[in-house]
C-alpha positions, 0 to 999 in steps of 0.5 A, spaced: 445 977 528 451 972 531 450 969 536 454 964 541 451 958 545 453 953 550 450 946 550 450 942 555 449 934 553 448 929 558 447 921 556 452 916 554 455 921 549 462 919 550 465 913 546 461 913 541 462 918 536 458 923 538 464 929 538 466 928 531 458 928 530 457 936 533 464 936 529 461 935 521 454 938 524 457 944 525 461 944 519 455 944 515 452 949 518 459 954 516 458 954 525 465 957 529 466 953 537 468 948 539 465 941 543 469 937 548 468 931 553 466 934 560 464 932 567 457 931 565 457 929 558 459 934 552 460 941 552 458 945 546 459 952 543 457 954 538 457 961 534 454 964 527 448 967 525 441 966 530 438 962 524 443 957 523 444 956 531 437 955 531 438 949 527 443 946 529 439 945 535 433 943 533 438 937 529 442 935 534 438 930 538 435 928 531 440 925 528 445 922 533 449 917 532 446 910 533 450 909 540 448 915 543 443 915 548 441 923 549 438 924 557 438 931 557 440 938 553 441 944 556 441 950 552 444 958 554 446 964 551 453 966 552 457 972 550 461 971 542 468 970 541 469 972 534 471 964 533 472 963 526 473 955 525 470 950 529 475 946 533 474 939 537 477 940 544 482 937 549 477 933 554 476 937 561 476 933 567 471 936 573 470 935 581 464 930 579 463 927 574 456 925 571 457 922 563 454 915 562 459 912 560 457 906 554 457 899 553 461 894 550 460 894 542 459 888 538 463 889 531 460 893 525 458 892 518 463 897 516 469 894 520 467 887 519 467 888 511 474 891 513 477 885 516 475 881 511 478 886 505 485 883 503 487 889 500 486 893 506 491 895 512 487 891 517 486 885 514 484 879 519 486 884 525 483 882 531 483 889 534 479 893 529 474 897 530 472 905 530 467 910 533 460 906 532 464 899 534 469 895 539 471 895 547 468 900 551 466 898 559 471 893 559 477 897 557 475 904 562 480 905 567 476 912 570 472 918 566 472 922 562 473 916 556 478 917 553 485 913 550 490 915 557 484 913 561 484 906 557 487 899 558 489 902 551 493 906 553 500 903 553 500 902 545 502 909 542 498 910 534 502 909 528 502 916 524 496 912 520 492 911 526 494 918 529 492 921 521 485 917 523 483 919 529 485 926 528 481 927 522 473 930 523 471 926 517 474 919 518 470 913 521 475 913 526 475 921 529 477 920 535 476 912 537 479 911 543 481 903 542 484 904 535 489 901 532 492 896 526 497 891 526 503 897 525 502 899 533 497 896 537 495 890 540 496 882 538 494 875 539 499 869 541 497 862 543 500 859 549 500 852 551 496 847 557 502 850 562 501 857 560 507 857 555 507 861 548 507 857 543 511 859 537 506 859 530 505 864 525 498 864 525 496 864 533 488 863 530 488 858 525 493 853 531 487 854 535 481 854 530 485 847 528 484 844 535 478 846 535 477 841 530 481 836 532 476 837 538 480 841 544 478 845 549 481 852 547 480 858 552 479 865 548 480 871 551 474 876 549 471 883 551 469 881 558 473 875 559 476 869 557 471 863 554 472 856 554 470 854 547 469 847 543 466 844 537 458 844 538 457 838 534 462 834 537 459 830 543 465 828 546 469 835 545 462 838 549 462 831 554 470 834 555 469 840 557 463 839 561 467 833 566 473 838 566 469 844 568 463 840 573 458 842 569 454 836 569 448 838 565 447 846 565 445 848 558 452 851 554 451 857 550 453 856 543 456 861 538 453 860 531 457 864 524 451 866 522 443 867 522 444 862 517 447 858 521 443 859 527 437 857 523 440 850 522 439 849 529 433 853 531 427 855 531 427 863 528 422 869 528 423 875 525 424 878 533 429 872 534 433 875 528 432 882 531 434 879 538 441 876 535 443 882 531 441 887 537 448 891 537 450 889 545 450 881 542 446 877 548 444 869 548 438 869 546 434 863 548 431 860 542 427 853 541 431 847 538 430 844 531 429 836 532 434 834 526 438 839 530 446 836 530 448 840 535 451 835 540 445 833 546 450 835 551 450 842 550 444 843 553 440 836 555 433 835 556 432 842 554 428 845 549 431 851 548 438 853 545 443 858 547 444 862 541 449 868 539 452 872 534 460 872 534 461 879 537 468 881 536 474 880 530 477 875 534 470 871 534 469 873 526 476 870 525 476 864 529 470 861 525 473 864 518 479 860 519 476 853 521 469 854 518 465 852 524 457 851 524 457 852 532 462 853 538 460 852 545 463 859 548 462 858 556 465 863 561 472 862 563 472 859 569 470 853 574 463 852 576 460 858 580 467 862 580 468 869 577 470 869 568 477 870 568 480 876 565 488 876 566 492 872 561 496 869 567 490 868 571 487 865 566 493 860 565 492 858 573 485 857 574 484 854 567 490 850 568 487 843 567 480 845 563 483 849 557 489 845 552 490 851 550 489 859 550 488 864 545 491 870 548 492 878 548 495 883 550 490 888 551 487 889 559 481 887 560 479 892 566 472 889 568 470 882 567 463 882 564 460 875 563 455 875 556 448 877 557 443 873 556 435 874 554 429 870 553 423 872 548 417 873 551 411 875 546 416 875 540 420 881 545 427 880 550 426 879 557 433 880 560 434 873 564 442 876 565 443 883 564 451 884 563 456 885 557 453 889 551 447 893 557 452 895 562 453 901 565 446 904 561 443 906 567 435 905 569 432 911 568 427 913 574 421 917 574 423 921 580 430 924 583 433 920 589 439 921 593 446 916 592 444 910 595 448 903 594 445 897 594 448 891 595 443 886 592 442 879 594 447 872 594 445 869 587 445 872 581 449 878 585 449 885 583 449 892 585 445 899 584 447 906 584 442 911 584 443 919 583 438 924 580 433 920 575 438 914 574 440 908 577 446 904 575 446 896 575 452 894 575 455 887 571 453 880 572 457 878 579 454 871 580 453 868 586 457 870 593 459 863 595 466 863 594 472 868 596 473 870 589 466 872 588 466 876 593 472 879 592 469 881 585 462 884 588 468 889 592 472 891 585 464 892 581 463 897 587 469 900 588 469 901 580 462 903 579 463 908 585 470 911 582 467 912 575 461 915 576 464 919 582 457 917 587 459 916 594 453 913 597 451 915 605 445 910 604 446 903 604 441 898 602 441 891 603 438 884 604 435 882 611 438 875 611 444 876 615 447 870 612 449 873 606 455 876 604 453 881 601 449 884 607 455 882 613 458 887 608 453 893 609 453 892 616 461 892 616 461 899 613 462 905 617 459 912 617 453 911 612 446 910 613 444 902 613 436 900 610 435 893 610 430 891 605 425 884 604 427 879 599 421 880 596 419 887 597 424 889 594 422 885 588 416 888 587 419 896 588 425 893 582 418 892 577 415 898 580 421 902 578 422 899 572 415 901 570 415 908 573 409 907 577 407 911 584 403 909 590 400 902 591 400 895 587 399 888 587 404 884 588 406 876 586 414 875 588 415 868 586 422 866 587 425 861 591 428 863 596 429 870 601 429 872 608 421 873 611 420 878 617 418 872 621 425 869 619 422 864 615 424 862 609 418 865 603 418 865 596 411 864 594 408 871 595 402 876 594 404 883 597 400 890 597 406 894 596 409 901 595 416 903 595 416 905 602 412 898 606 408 892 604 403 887 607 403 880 606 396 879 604 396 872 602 403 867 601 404 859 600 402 854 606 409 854 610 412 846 609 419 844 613 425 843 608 427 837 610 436 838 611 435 846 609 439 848 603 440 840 601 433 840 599 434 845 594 439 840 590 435 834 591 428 835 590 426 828 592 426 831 599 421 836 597 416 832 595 416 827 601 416 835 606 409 836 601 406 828 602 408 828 609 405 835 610 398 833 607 397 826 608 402 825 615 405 817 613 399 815 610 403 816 603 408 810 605 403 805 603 401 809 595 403 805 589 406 811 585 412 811 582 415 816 586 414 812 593 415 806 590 423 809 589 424 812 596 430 809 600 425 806 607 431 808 611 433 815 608 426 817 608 425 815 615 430 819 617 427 825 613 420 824 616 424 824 623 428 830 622 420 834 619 417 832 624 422 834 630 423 840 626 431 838 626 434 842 620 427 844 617 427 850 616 420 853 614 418 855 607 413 858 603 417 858 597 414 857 590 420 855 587 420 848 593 413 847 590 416 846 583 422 842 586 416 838 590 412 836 584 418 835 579 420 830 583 413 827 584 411 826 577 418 822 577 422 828 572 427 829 577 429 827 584 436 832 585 439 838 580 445 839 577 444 846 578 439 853 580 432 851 578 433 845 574 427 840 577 422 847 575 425 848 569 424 841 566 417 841 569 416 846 564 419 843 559 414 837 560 408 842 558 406 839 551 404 844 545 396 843 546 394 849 549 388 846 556 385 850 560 384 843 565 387 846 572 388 842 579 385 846 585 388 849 590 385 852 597 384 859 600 384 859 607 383 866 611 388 866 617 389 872 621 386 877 615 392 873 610 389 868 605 393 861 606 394 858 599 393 851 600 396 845 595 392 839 599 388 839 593 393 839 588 397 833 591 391 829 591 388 831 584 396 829 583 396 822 585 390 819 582 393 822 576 399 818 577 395 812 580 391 812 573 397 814 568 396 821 566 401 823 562 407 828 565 405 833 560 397 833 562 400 833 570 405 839 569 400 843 564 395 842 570 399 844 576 400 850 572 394 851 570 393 852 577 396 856 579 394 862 575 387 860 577 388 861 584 393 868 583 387 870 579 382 869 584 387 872 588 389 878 586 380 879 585 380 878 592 384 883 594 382 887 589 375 887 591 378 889 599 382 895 596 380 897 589 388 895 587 387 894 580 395 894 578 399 889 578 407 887 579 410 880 576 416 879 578 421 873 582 425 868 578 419 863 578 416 867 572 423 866 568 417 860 567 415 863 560 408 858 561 406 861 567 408 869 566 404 869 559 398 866 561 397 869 569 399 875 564 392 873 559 388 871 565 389 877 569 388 882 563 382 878 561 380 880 569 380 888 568 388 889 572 393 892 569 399 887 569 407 890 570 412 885 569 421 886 567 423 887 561 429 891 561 431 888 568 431 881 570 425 878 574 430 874 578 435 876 584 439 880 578 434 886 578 433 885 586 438 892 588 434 896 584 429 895 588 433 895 595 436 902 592 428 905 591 426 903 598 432 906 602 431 912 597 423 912 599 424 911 608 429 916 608 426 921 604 420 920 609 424 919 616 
């Protein structure tokens, strides 16, 4: 018996040869019909005998290609047409549209060993790629994804392209970005000033001064990079003066896996984290007899690693035969990456000796991801290039809600049915360009998933950028979120959970409901509401946000809060260095509450003993002072831990570091070694989260609990909290798909709107 049906495929099934797949599928089958791009994935019909339809069905999810991700399908019979060939149709547009639309692709084997083929017609093409590879989120202009809707849209196919991409049975069916060197984009290389410089091969002049130790900007997938030789310090220290990068870690792109050993440590996840398709940094430990250059990432014992991700990267260490380059985002410190070869010739003016250049659009900027192993598996540190725009998928439907996230590490969520959409790495909102970039992600997520929010969510510190734009927003329903709530309810989505959990948010910062500045938090909480039911004791943060930069201000905030003035007479290191005029006028400004806002942060405590112990007093960037703490920690495992108090007031528990501070000193009044100190502190800190989490327990009968906030980026501290707390019989929740820090914050905020309005 013949029969017709429609399937509707729903997933990210644009862009990644899913059509050209149904097409062959069909074909083996001797199926009649037709498949097509439609607003809400791919459309199918398909006519033959019942058995044969039975079985294409049954197979298509089974063997879909790699890039494919398949959400849901949906099957129904339709009247018989009579067809007799199957066809691949031109793509339908509709009112709304739902398809998912795929991420950035890093090359692939097939391309690559094209490129490197001398008798083939792309050879050294910088721009090759097929259905399985190449630009996807970055080139998208609108939906469906499709050639005129692209930044490729201005370069018309050759008669051999156009052969290609109309052919069913070639790799490149219906590739949206393909091209060759006959009709698509090319590369030129300009000079300091922004001028084309006139040379046969623009990516051997570029690779030569790479090794004649230049700074040279690459344009890439997201944006432009600034690139130098990794094992040429004073290339490395050139680059971080022009740049003011005065010590942050650098990434470094390394050829290959070999390559990569050279320089770090490898297990076999580090290898499967390297060749991941979406190509992130991956954060792996230094090798001592590394010859990386120190100024690539001092004072740190990890490394930055990936593989090159695109033919433009391939080419580059072909030509100059490098071990390492630094690839850094193109731009200065705390600024967006520049896309635009013009913009780029502007703001990189100064920083690049020159710029590798081309002339395909980048339509979106979208900075590297960047991931850290955590019991041999990726945690996402930066969620970006390579995973946007792959939604969340959530447990329940929730209405359309944006939400605008927080004012580091920015990004922004759109949620509709079971899916949340986290947009690209935005950074920091501390400037007018970075604003003006957390504007173009909104207006770009919201235009090509056709999501028009009536609810918008938002962060309660009414400082931030992020939150002065929700409340100038017009005609939507506004829901402020806690920081730190919000942190909790991202883990809790991200692991599907329901109903009440245990919550320790550690961060640095975020806005309290008493208007305080908190960071050390232990929540009861489900989506809707929380109860603080424990935090750090709040001390003053003597200057307000000059203490997060010199840590030094912290340590004196902390002695003064538990000893008064008595610590000016201990014969330590850290009081011995302090300025007597400083100091008393940071003493003056904590004790009349002069510019000292209150804190109970975990991030300030870290700052606070990192600067005790004499590691460091200011920091060149975010967390610097916990992250060397950290490092300090030795490779013998002890269990020995400082003692902290817990002290019940008006039914919160009061974490009391009185004890750690004097255990502290009279480890630095007898020599301790730093590392014993550092391994101690954290230590202690799980103990005391233990005792915690039993203790409520023990009040609620909660035994699920939910790690998330920046502080637990601290692999030492997440893994063993992690251990102890299993070891006690909870259920441990932690994030890995979404970072545990301010970049998974929106999701949160959007689960919590989505809940209060369900319940008002």
């Amino acid at each position: 018996m013949e029969v017709r049906r429609q399937i509707d495929v729903a997933g990210i099934v644009q862009g990644v040869g899913f059509r050209p797949y149904v097409y062959r599928l069909a074909l083996e089958r001797r199926l009649a019909g037709n498949v097509a791009n439609s607003p809400a994935g791919v459309t199918i019909e398909v006519e033959g005998p019942a058995e044969a339809v039975d079985e294409f069905v049954l197979n298509l999810p089974l063997s879909a290609p790699p890039l494919s991700c398949i959400t849901h399908i949906q099957v129904r019979e339709v009247p018989c047409s009579g067809d007799h060939e199957f066809r691949i149709l031109a793509t339908r547009r509709g009112e709304q549209i739902h398809t998912l639309i795929s991420p950035d692709v890093a090359i692939c084997p097939d391309c690559l060993r094209e490129l490197l083929d001398p008798h083939d017609r792309r050879y050294l093409y910088p721009f090759i790629n097929c259905t399985n590879c190449g630009p996807r989120f970055t080139i998208v202009r609108d939906i469906p994804y499709d050639r005129p809707y692209t930044s490729m849209a201005p370069f018309r196919m050759c008669a051999t392209c156009q052969a290609e991409y109309d052919d069913p049975l070639n790799r490149r069916f219906h590739a949206q970005p393909n091209a060759c060197w006959q009709c698509g984009p090319q590369v030129e290389l300009w000079d300091r000033k922004g001028q084309k410089v006139p040379v046969t091969d623009p990516i051997a002049e570029a690779a030569e001064g790479l090794e004649a130790g230049l700074v040279v900007a690459v344009k890439g997938l997201g944006g432009f990079h600034l690139a130098a030789d990794a094992l040429n310090p004073a290339a490395v220290a050139l680059l971080r003066q022009r740049k003011r990068r005065v010590e942050k870690p650098f990434a470094v792109m390394v050829p290959t896996l070999d390559a990569a050993a050279d320089f770090c440590e490898l297990s076999d996840a580090a290898v499967e984290a390297l060749r991941m398709v979406q190509r992130p940094i991956v954060l792996l430990p230094k090798k001592p007899s590394s010859r990386i250059a120190e100024q690539v990432a001092p004072r740190n014992r990890y490394l930055g690693v990936f593989l090159p991700y695109t033919p433009l990267h391939h080419l580059l260490f072909e030509q100059g035969g490098f071990r390492a380059l630094v690839m850094t985002s193109g731009n200065l410190s705390e600024e967006p990456i520049a896309i635009d070869n013009q913009e780029a010739a502007v703001r990189l003016k100064g920083l690049a000796d020159c710029f590798l250049v081309h002339d395909r659009a980048i339509l979106r900027r979208c900075d590297d991801s960047v991931v850290r192993l955590v019991d041999e598996k990726p945690r996402q540190l930066r969620r970006s290039r390579g995973f946007v725009p792959v939604p969340v998928f959530l447990k329940d439907d929730v209405p359309e809600i944006l939400a605008v996230g927080g004012e580091l590490k920015n990004t922004v969520c759109l949620t509709q049915h079971k899916h949340a959409f986290l947009s690209q790495h935005i950074g920091d909102l501390e400037n007018l360009e970075s604003y003006r970039f957390f504007e173009e992600a909104i207006d770009h997520l919201q235009r090509i998933l056709e999501i028009k929010p009536h609810i918008i969510a938002y962060d309660l510190h009414p400082g931030y950028f992020s939150t002065k734009w929700a409340l100038a927003q017009k005609e939507v329903e506004l829901v402020g979120v806690q920081h730190h709530h919000a942190h909790i309810a991202s883990c809790m989505a991200e692991n599907h959970l329901d109903g009440k959990v245990i919550g320790f948010a550690l961060d640095g910062t975020g806005y309290g409901t008493d208007c305080h500045i908190w960071g050390g938090e232990v929540l009861v909480a489900d989506y809707r509401d929380f109860h603080r039911a424990a935090h750090f004791d709040y001390v003053p943060m003597p200057g307000g946000d000059q203490a997060i930069r010199e840590p030094w201000r912290m340590a004196v905030s902390y002695l003064a809060h538990h000893f008064q003035r008595d610590f000016l007479h201990w014969k330590i290191p850290f009081v011995q260095s302090l300025d007597l005029s400083n100091t008393e006028i940071l003493l003056h400004m904590i004790e009349r509450s002069v510019n000292s806002p209150l804190t109970s942060s975990c991030g300030r405590l870290f700052d606070a003993v990192s600067a005790l112990v004499g590691i460091r007093g200011e920091v060149n960037y975010e967390a610097q002072a916990a992250i060397e703490l950290e490092m300090e920690i030795g490779e013998e495992e002890s269990h020995e831990a400082y003692s902290i108090d817990l002290l019940r007031r008006d039914e919160t528990w009061i974490i009391d570091t009185k004890p750690t501070f004097e255990a502290m000193i009279a480890d630095l009044q007898n020599n301790v070694p730093v590392s014993s100190i550092s391994q101690r502190f954290h230590n202690g800190l799980v103990e005391t989260f233990v005792k915690l989490a039993q203790l409520i327990r023990a009040n609620t009968v909660l035994d699920r609990v939910c790690l998330s906030g920046g502080t637990f980026h601290n692999v030492y501290l997440l893994t063993r909290l992690q251990r102890r707390l299993k070891g006690s019989g909870f259920h441990v929740f932690t994030q890995a798909e979404l970072p545990a820090g301010d970049g998974g914050l929106s999701l949160g905020q959007a689960l919590i709107a989505a809940h209060r309005v369900r319940a008002s």
